[in-house]
N, CA, C and O atoms as a Tripos MOL2 file, in Angstrom:
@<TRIPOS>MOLECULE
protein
  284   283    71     0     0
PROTEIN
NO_CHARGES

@<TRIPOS>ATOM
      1 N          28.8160   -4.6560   -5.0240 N.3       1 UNK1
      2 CA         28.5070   -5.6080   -6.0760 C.3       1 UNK1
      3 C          27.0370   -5.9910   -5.9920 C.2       1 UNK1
      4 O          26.5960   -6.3060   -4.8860 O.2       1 UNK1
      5 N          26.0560   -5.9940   -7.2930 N.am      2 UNK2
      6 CA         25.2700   -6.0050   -7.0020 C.3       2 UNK2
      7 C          24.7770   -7.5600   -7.6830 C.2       2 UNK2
      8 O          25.1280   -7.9450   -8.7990 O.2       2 UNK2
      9 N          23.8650   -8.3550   -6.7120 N.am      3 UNK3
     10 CA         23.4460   -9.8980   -7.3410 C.3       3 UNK3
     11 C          22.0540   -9.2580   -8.3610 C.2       3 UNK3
     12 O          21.4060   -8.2130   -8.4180 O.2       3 UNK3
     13 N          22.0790  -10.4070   -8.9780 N.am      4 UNK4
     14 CA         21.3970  -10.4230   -9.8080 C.3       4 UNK4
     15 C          19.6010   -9.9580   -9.4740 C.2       4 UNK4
     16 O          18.8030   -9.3250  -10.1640 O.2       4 UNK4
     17 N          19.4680  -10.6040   -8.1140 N.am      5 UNK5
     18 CA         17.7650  -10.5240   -7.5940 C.3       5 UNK5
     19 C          17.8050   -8.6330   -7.6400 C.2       5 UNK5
     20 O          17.0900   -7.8950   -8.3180 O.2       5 UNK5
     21 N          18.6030   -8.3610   -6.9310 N.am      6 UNK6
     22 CA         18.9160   -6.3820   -6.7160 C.3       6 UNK6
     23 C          18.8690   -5.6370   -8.5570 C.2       6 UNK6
     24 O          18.3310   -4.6750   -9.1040 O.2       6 UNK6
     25 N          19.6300   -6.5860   -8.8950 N.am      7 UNK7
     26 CA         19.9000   -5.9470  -10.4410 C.3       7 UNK7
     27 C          18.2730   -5.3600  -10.5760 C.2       7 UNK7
     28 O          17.9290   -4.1790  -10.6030 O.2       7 UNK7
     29 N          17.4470   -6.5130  -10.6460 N.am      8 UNK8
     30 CA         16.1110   -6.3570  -11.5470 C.3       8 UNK8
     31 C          15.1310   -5.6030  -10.4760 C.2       8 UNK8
     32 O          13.9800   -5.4420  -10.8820 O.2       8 UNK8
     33 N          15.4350   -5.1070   -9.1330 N.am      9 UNK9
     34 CA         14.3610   -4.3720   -8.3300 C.3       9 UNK9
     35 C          14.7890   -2.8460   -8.9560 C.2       9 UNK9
     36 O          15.8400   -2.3300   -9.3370 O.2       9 UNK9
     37 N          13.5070   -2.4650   -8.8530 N.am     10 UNK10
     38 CA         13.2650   -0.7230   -9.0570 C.3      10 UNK10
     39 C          12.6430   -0.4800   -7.9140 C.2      10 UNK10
     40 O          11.6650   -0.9310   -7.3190 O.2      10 UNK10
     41 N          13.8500    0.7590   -7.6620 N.am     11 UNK11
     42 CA         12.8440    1.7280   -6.7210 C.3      11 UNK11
     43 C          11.6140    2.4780   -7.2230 C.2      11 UNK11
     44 O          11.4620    3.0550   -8.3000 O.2      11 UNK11
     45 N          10.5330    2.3010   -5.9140 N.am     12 UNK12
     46 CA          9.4800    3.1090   -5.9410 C.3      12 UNK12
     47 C           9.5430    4.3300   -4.6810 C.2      12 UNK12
     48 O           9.8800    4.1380   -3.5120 O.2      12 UNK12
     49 N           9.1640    5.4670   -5.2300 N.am     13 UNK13
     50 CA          8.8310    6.2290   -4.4350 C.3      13 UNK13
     51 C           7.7860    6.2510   -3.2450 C.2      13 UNK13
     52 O           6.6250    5.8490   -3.3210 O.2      13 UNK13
     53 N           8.2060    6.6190   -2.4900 N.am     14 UNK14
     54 CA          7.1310    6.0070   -1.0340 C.3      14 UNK14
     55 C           6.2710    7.1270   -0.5250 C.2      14 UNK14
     56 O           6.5110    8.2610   -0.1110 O.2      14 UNK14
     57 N           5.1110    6.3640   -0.7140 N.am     15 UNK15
     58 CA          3.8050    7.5760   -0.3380 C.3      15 UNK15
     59 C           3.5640    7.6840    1.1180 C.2      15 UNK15
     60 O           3.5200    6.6600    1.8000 O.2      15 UNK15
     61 N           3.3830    9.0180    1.7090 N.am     16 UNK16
     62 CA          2.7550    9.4680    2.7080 C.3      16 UNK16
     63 C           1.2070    8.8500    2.8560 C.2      16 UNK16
     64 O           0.8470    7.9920    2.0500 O.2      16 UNK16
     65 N           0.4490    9.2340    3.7350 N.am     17 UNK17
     66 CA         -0.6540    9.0270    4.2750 C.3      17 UNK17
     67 C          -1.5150    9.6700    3.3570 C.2      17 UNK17
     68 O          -2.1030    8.9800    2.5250 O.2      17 UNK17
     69 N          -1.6410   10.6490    3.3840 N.am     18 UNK18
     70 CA         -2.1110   11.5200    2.3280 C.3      18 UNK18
     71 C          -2.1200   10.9810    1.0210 C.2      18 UNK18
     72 O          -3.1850   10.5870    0.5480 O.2      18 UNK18
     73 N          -0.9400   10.9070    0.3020 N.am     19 UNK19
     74 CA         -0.8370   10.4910   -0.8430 C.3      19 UNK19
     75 C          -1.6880    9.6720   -1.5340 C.2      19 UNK19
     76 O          -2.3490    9.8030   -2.5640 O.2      19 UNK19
     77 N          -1.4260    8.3000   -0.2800 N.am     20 UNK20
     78 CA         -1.9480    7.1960   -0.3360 C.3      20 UNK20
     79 C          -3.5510    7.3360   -0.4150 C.2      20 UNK20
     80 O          -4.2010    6.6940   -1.2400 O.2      20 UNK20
     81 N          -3.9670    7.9630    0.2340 N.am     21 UNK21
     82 CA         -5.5030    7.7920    0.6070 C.3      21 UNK21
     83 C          -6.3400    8.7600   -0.5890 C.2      21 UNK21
     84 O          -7.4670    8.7250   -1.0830 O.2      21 UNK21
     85 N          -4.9970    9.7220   -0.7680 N.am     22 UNK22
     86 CA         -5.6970   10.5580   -2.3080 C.3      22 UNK22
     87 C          -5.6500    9.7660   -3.7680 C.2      22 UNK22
     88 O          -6.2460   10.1810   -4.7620 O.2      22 UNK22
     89 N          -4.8620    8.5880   -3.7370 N.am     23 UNK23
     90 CA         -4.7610    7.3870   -4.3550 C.3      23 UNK23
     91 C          -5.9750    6.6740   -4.6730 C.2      23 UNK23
     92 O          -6.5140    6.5480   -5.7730 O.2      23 UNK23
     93 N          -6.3580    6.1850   -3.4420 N.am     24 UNK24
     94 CA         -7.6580    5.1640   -2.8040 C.3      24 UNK24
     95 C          -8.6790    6.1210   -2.7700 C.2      24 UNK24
     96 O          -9.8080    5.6850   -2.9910 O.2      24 UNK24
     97 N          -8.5780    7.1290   -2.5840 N.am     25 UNK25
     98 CA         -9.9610    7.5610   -2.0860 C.3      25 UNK25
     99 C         -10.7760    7.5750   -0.8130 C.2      25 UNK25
    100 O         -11.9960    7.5800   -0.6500 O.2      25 UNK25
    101 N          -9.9350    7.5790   -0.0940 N.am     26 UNK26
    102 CA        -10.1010    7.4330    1.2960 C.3      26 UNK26
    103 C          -9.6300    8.6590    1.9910 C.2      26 UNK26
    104 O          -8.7630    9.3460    1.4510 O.2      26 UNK26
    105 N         -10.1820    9.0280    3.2710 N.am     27 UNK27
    106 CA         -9.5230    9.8140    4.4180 C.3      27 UNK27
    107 C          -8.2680    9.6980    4.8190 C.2      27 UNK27
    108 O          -7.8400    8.5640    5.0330 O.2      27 UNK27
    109 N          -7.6200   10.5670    4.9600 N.am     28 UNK28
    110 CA         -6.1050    9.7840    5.5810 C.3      28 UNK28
    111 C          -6.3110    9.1560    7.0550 C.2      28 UNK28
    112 O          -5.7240    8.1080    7.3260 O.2      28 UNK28
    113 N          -6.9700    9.6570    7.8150 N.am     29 UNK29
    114 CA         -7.4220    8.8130    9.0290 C.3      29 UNK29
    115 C          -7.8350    7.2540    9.0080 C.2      29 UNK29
    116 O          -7.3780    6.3520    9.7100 O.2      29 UNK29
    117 N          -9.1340    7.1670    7.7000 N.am     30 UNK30
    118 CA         -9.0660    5.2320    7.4780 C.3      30 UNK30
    119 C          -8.1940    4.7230    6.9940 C.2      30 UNK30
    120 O          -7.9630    3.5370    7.2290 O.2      30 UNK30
    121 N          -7.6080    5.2860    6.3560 N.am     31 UNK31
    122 CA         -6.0840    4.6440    5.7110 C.3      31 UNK31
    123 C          -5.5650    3.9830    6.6590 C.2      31 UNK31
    124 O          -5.6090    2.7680    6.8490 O.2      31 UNK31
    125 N          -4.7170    5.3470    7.6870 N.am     32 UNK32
    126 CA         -4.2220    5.1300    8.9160 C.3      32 UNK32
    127 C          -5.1060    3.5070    9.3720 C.2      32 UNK32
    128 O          -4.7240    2.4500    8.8710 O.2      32 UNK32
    129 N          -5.7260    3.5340    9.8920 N.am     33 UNK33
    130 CA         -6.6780    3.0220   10.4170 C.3      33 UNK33
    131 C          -6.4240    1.1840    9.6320 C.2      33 UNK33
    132 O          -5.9420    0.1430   10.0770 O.2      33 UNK33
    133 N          -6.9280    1.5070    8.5650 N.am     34 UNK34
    134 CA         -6.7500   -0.2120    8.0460 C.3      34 UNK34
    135 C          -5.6280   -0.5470    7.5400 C.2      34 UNK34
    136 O          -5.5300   -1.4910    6.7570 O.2      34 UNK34
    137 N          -4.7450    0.0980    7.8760 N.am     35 UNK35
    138 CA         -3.1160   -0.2140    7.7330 C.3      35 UNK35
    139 C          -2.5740   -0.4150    9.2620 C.2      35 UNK35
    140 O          -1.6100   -1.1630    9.4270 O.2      35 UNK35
    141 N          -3.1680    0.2310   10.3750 N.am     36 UNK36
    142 CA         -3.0550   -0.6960   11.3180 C.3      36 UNK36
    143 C          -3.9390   -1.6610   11.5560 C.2      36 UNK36
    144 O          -3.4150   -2.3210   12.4530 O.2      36 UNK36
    145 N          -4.6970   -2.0160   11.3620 N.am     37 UNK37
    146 CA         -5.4930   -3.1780   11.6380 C.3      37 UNK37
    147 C          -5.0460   -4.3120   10.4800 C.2      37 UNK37
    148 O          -5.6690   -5.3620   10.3260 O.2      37 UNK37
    149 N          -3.6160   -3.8520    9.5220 N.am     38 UNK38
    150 CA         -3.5080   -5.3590    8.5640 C.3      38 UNK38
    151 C          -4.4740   -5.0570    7.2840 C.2      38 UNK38
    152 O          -4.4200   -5.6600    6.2120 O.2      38 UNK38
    153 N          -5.1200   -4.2910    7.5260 N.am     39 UNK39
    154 CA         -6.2770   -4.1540    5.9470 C.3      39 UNK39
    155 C          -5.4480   -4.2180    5.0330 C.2      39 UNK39
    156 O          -5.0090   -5.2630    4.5530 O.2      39 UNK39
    157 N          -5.0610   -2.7250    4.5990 N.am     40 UNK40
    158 CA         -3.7880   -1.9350    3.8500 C.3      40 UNK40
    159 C          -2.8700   -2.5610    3.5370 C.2      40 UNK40
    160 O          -2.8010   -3.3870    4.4470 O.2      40 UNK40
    161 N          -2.0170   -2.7790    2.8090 N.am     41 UNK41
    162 CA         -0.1140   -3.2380    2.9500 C.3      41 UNK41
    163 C           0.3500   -1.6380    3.2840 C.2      41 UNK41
    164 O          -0.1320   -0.6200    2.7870 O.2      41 UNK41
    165 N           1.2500   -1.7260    4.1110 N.am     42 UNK42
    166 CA          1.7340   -0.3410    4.3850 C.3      42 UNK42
    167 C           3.4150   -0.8850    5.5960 C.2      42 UNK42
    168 O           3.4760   -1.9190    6.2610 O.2      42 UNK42
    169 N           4.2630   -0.0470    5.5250 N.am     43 UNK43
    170 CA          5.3900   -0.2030    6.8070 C.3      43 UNK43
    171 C           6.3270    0.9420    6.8270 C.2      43 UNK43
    172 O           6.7780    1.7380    6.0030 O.2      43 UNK43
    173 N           6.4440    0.7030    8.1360 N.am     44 UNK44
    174 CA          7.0550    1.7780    8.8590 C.3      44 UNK44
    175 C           8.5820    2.3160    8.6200 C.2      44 UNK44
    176 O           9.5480    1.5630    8.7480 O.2      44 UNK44
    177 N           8.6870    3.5400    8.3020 N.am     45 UNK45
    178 CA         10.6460    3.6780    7.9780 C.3      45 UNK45
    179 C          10.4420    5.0090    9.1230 C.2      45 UNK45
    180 O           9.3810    5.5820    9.3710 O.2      45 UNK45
    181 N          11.7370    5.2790    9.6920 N.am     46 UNK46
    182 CA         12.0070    6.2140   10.6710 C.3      46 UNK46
    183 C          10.5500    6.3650   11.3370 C.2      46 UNK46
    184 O          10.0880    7.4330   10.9340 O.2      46 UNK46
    185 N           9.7590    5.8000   12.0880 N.am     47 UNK47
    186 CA          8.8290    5.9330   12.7790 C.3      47 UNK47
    187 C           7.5110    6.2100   12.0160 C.2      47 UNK47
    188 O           6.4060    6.1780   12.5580 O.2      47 UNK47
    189 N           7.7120    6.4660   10.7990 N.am     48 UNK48
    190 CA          6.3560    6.7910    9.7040 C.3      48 UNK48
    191 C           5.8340    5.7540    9.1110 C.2      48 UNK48
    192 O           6.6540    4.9520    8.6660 O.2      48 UNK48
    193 N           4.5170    5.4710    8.9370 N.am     49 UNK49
    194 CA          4.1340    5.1290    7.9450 C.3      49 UNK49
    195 C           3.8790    5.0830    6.6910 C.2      49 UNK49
    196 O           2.7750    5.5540    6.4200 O.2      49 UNK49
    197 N           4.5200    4.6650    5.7450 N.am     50 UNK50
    198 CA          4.8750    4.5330    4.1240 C.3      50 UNK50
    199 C           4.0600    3.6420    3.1480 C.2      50 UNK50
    200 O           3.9550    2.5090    3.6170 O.2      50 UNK50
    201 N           3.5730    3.7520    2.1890 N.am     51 UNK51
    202 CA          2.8830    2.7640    1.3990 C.3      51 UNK51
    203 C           3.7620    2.7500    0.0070 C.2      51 UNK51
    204 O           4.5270    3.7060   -0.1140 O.2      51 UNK51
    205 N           3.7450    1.6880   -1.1610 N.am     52 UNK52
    206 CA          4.1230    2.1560   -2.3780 C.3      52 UNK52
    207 C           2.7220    1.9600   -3.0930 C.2      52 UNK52
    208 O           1.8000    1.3220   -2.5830 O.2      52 UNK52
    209 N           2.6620    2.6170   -4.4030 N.am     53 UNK53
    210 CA          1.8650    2.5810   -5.0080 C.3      53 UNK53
    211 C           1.5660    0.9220   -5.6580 C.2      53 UNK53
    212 O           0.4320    0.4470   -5.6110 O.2      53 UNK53
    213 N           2.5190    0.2980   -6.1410 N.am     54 UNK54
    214 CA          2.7380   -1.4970   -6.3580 C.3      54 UNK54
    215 C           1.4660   -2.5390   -5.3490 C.2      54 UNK54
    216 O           0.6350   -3.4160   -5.5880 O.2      54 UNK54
    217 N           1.9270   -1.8490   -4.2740 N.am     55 UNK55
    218 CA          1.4990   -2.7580   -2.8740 C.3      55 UNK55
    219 C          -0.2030   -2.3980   -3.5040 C.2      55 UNK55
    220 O          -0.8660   -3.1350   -4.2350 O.2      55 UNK55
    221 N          -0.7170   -0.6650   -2.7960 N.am     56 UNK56
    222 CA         -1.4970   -0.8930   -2.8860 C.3      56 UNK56
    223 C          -2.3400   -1.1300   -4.0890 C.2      56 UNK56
    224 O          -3.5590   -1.2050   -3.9300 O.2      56 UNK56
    225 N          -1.7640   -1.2690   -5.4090 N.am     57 UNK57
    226 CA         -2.2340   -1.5030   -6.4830 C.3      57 UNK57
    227 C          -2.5920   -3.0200   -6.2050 C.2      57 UNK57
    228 O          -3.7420   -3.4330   -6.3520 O.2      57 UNK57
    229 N          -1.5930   -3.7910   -5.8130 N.am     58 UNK58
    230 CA         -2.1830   -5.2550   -5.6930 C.3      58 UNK58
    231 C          -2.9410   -5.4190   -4.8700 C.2      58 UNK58
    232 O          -3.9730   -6.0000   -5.2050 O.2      58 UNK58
    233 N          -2.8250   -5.0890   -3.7540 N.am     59 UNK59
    234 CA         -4.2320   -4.8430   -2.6190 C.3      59 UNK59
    235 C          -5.3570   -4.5180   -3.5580 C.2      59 UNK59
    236 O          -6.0130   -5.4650   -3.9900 O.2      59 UNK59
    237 N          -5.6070   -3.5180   -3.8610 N.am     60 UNK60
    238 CA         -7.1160   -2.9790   -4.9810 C.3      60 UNK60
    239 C          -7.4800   -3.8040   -5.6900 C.2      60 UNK60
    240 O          -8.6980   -3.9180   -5.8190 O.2      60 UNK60
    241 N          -6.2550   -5.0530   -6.7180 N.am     61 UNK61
    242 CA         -6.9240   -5.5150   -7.7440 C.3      61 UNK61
    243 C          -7.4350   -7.2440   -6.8670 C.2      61 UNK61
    244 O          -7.9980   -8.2260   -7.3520 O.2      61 UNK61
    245 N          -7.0510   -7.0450   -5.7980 N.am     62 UNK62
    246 CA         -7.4650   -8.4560   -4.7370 C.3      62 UNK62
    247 C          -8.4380   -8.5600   -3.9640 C.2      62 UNK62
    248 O          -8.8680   -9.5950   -3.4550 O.2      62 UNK62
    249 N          -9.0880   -6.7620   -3.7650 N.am     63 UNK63
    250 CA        -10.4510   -6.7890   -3.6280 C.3      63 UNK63
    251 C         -11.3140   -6.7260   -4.4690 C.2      63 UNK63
    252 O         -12.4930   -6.9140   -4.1710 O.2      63 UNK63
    253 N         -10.8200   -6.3780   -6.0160 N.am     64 UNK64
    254 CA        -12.0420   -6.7020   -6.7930 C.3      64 UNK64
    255 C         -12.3240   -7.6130   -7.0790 C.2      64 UNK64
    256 O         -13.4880   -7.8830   -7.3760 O.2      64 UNK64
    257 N         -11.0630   -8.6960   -7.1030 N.am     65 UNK65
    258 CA        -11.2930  -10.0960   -7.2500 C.3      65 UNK65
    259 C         -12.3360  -11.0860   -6.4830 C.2      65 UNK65
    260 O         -12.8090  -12.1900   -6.7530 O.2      65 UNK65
    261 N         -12.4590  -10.2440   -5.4870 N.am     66 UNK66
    262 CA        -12.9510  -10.9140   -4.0770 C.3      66 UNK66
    263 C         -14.9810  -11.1950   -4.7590 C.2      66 UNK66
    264 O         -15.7060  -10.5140   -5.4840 O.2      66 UNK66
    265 N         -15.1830  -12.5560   -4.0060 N.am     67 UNK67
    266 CA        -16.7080  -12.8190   -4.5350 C.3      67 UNK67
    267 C         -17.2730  -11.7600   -3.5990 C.2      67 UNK67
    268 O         -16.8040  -11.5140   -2.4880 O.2      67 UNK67
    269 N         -18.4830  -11.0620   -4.2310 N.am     68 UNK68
    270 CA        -19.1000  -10.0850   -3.5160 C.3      68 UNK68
    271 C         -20.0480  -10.9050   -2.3990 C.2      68 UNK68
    272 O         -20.0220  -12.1250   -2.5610 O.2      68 UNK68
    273 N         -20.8000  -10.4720   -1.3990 N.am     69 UNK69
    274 CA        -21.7080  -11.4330   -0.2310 C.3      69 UNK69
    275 C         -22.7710  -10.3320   -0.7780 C.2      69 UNK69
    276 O         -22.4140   -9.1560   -0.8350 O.2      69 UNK69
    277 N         -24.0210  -10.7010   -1.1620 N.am     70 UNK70
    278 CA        -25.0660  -10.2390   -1.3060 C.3      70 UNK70
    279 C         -25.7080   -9.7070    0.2080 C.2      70 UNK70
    280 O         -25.6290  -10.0950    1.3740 O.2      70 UNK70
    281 N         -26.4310   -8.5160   -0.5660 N.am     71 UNK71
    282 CA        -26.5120   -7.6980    0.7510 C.3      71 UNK71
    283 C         -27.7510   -7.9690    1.0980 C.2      71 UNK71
    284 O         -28.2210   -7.4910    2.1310 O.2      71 UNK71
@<TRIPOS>BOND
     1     1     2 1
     2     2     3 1
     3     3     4 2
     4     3     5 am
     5     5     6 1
     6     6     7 1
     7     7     8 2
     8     7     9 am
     9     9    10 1
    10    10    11 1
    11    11    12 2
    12    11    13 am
    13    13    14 1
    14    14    15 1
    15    15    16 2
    16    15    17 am
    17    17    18 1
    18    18    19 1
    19    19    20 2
    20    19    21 am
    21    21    22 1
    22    22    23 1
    23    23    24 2
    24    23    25 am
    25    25    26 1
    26    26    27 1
    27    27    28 2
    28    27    29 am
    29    29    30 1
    30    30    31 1
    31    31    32 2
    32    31    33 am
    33    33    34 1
    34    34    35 1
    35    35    36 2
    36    35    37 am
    37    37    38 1
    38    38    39 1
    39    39    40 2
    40    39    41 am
    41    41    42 1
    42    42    43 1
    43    43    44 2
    44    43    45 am
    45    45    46 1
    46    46    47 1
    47    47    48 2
    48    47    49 am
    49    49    50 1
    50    50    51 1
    51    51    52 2
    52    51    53 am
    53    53    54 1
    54    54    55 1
    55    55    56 2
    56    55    57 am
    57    57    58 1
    58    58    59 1
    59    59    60 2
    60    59    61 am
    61    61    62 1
    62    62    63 1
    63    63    64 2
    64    63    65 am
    65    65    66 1
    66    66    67 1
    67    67    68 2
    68    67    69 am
    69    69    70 1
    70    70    71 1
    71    71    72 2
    72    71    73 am
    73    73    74 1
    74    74    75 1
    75    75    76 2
    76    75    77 am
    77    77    78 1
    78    78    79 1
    79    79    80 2
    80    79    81 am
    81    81    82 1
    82    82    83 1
    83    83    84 2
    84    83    85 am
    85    85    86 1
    86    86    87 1
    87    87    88 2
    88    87    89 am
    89    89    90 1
    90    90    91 1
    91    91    92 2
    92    91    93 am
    93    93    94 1
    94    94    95 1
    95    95    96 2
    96    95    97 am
    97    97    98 1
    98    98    99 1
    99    99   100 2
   100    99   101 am
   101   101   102 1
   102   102   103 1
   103   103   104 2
   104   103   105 am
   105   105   106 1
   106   106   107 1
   107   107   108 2
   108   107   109 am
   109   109   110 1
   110   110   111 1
   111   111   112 2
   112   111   113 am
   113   113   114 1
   114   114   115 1
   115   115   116 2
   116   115   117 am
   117   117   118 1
   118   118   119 1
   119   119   120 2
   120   119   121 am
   121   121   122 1
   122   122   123 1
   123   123   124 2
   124   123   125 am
   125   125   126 1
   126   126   127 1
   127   127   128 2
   128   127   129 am
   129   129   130 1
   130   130   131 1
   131   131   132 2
   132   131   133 am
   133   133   134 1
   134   134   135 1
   135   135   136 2
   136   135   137 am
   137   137   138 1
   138   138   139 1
   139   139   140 2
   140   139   141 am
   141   141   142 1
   142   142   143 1
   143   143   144 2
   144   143   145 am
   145   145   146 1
   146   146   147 1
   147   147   148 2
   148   147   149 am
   149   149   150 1
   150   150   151 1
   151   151   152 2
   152   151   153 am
   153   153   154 1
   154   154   155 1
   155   155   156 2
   156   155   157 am
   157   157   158 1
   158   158   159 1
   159   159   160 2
   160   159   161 am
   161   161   162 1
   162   162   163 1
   163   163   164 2
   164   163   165 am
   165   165   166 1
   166   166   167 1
   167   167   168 2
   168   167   169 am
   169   169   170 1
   170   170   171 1
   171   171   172 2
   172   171   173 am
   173   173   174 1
   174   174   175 1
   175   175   176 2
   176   175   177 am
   177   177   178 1
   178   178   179 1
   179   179   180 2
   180   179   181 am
   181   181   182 1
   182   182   183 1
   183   183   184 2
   184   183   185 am
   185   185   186 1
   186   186   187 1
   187   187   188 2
   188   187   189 am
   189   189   190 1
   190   190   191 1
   191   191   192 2
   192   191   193 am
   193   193   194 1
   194   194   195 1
   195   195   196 2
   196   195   197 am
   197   197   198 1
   198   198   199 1
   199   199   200 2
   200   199   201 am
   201   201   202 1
   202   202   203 1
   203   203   204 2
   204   203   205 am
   205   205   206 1
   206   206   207 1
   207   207   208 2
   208   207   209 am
   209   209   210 1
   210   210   211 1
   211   211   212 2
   212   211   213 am
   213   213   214 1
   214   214   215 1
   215   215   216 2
   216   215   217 am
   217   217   218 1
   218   218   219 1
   219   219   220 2
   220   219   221 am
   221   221   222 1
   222   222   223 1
   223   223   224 2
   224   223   225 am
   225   225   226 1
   226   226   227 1
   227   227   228 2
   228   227   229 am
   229   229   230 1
   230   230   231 1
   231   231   232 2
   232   231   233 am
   233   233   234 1
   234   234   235 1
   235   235   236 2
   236   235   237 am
   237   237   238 1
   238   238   239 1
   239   239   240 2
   240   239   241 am
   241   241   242 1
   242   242   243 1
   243   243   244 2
   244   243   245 am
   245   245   246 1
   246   246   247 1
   247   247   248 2
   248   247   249 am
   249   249   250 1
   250   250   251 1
   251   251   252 2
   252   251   253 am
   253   253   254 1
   254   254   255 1
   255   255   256 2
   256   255   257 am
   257   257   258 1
   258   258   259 1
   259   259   260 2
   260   259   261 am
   261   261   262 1
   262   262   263 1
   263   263   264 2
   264   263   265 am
   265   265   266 1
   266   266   267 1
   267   267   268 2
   268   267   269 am
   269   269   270 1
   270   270   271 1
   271   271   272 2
   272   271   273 am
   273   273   274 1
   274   274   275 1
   275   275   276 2
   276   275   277 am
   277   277   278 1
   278   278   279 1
   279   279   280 2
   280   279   281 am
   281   281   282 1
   282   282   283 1
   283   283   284 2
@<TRIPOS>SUBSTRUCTURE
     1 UNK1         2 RESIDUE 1 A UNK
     2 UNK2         6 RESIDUE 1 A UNK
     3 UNK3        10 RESIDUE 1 A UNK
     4 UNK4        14 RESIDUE 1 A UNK
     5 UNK5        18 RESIDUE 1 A UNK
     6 UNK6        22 RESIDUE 1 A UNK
     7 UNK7        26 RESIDUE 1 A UNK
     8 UNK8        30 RESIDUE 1 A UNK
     9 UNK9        34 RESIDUE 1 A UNK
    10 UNK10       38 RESIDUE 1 A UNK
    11 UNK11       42 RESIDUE 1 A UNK
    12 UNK12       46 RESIDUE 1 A UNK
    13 UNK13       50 RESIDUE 1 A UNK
    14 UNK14       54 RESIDUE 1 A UNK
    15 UNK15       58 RESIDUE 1 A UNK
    16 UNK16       62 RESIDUE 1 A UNK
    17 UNK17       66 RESIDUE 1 A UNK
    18 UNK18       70 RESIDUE 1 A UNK
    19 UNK19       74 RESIDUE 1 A UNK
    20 UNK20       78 RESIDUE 1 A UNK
    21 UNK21       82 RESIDUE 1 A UNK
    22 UNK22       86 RESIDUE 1 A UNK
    23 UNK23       90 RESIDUE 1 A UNK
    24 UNK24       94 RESIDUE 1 A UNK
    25 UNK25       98 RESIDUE 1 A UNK
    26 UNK26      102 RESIDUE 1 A UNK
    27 UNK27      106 RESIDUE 1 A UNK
    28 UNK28      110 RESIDUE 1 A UNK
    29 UNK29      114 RESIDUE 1 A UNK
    30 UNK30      118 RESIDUE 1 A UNK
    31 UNK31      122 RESIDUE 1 A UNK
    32 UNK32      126 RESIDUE 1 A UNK
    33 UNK33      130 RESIDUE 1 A UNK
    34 UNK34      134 RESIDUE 1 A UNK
    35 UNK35      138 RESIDUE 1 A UNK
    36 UNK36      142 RESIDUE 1 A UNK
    37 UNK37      146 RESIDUE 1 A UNK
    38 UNK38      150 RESIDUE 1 A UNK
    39 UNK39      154 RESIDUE 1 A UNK
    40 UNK40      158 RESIDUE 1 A UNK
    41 UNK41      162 RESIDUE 1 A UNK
    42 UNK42      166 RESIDUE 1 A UNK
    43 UNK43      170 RESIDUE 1 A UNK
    44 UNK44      174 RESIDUE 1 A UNK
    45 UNK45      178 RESIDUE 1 A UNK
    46 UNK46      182 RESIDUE 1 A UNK
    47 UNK47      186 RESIDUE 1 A UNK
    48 UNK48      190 RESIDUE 1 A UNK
    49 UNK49      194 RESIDUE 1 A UNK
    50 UNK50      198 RESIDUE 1 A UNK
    51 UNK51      202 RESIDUE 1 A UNK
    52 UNK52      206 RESIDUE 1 A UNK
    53 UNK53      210 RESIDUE 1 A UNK
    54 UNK54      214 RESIDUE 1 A UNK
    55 UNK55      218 RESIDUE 1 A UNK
    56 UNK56      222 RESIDUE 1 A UNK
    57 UNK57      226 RESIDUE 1 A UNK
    58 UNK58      230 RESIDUE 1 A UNK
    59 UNK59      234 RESIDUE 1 A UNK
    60 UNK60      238 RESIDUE 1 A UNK
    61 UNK61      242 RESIDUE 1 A UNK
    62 UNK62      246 RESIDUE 1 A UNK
    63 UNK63      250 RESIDUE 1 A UNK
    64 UNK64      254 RESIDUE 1 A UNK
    65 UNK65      258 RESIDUE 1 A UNK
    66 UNK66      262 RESIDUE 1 A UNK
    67 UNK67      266 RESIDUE 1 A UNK
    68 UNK68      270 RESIDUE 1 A UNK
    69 UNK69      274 RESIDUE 1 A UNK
    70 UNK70      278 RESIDUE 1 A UNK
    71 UNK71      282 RESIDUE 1 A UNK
């Protein structure tokens, strides 16, 4: 039986390392990298690391938001 909060979730397909970073634009190594250090949103299923595209879409639009620090 499914409640109502379940009714309205959609699955997303879950990106690899790769995926992800061919997404972003990144190496799959910094990916790796600022998804362990907390940068990234990213979590672990059977010992892997997984991202959805959602997550890091809101991640991206929260760094553009971000005030720039003059260089």
């Amino acid at each position: 039986m499914q409640t109502e909060s379940n009714a309205n979730r959609t699955f997303q397909p879950l990106l690899d390392a790769e995926q992800a970073a061919a997404l972003l634009g990144l190496h799959p190594k910094t990916l790796l990298r600022k998804s362990r250090e907390g940068v990234i949103p990213s979590f672990r299923i059977f010992g892997k690391v997984r991202f959805t595209e959602s997550a890091l879409a809101e991640w991206v639009a929260a760094q553009a938001a971000r005030p720039r620090m003059a260089a």
